[in-house]
N, C-alpha and C positions, 0 to 999 in steps of 0.2 A: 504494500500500500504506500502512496505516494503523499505526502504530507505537506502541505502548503507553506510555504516559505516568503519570508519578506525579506527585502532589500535596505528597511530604514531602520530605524534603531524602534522595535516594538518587542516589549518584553512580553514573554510569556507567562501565566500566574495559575495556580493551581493549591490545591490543600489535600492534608490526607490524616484524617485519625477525625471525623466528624461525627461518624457512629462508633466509636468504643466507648464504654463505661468508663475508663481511665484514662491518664497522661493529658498530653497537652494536644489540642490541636495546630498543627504543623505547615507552614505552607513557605512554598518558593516563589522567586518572579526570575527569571530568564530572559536574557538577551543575546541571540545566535550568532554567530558571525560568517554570512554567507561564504564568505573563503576559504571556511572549513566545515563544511559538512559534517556531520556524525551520523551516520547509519546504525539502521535500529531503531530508531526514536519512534514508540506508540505509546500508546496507555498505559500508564506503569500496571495496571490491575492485569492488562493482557500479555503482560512480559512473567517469565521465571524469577523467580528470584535472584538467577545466578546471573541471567541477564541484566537485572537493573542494576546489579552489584559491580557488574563489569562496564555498565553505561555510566555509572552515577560519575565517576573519577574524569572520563571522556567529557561529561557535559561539561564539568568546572572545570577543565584546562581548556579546551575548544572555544569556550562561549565568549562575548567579549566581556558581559558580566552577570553574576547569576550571586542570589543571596537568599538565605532561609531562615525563615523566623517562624515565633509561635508564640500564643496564647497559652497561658498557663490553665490550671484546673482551676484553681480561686477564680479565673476573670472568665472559664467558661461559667463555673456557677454563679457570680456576677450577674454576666452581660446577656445569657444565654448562649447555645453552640455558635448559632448565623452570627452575632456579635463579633463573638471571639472570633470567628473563622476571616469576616472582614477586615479586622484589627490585624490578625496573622497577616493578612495579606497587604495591607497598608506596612507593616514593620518589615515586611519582604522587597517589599518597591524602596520603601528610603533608604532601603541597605543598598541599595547596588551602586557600584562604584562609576556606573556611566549611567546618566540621566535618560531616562526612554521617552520616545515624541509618545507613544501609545501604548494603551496596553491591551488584549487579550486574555481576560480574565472565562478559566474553563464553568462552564454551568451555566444559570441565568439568572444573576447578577453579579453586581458589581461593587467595590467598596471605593469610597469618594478619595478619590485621586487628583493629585497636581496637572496629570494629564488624561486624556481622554481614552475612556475607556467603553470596550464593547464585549459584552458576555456571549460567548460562543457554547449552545448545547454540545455535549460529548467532545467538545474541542480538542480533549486531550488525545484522539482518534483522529484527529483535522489537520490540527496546525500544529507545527513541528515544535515552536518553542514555548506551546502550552504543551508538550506532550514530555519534552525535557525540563520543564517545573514538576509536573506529577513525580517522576522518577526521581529530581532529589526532595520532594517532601514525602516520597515515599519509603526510600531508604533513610534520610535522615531520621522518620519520625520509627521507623522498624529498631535500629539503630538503639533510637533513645528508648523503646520499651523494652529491649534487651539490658539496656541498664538498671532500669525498674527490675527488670525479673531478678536482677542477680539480689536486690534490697528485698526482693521482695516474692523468693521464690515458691510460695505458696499456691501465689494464685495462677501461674501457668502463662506467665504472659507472653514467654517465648513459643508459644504454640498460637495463642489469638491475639496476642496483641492488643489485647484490651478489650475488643470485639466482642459482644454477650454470647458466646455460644453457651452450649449446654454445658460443658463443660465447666467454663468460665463462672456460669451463675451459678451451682453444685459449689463449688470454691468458694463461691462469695458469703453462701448461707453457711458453708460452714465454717470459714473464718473472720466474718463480716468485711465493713467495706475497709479497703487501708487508706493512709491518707493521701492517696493519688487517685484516690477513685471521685467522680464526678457526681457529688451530693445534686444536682438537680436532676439527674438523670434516673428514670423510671424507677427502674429495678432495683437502686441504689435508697434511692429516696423511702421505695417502698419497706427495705430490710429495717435504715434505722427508722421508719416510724415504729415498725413490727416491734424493733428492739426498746421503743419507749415506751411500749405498753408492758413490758415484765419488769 
């Protein structure tokens, strides 16, 4: 598949960790550098693991500049998920070391930018340097719940990553929530109320 490419300096922007019950939600912004290509670049969801693992190093030497940030658990329980995921992506654009005329932000919106910006559905499937933001908010944010796991090997997050599988929620009830788990979020919310009634 052939990925749409620009010529001017338009960053690509992306998030990844929006549905797990824990950690922080993650996102990058990306700017390509037509003179260097990188092949490979799709949906970090539709790549291996081993793949994104060997794209993520290629995007950050290739690109002209690329920067990943995040939203903590406090400011997703705060702000709510969309909040925080906006914010992530606003703290991903002012990191980059070369100012972009636009941006490409993947799904269907947008978080309020210095420059203009257009939400592209499934874009990380589209356009190349939203589909090189997925890949490092994807491994970044894999990355950083491998760290959690090792504080916190309990709950299995090196298998879901945060993610509520069955799995996951079994764990949670029986060791309740830890303090990287995300108090607004359903399943979480429901344990410690459970847990204020005994």
């Amino acid at each position: 598949m052939s990925l749409q490419l620009f010529d001017d300096l338009v960053c690509g922007i992306d998030e990844a960790g929006r549905g797990p019950l824990a950690g922080s939600v993650v996102a990058a912004a990306v700017i390509l550098d037509p003179a260097r290509p990188i092949a490979g670049l799709n949906d970090s969801k539709k790549l291996s693991a081993a793949k994104r693992e060997a794209l993520a190093p290629e995007i950050r030497e290739k690109a002209l500049a690329w920067c990943v940030a995040e939203a903590s658990v406090a400011e997703i329980d705060r702000l709510n998920i969309l909040h925080a995921t906006m914010l992530a992506m606003q703290r991903a654009v002012a990191g980059l070391a070369v100012a972009p005329l636009r941006a490409l932000v993947d799904g269907n919106r947008c978080p309020k930018l210095a420059v203009p910006a257009e939400a592209v559905v499934k874009g990380d499937g589209k356009v190349a340097c939203i589909a090189a933001a997925s890949i490092l908010a994807k491994t970044a944010r894999d990355e950083a719940m491998l760290d959690l796991h090792r504080q916190y090997p309990e709950y299995g997050f090196d298998r879901h990553m945060g993610y509520p599988t069955a799995d996951h929620l079994e764990r949670l009830r029986q060791h309740g929530p830890s303090p990287i788990h995300r108090r607004s979020f359903g399943p979480v919310k429901l344990l410690l109320a459970q847990a204020e009634l005994f």
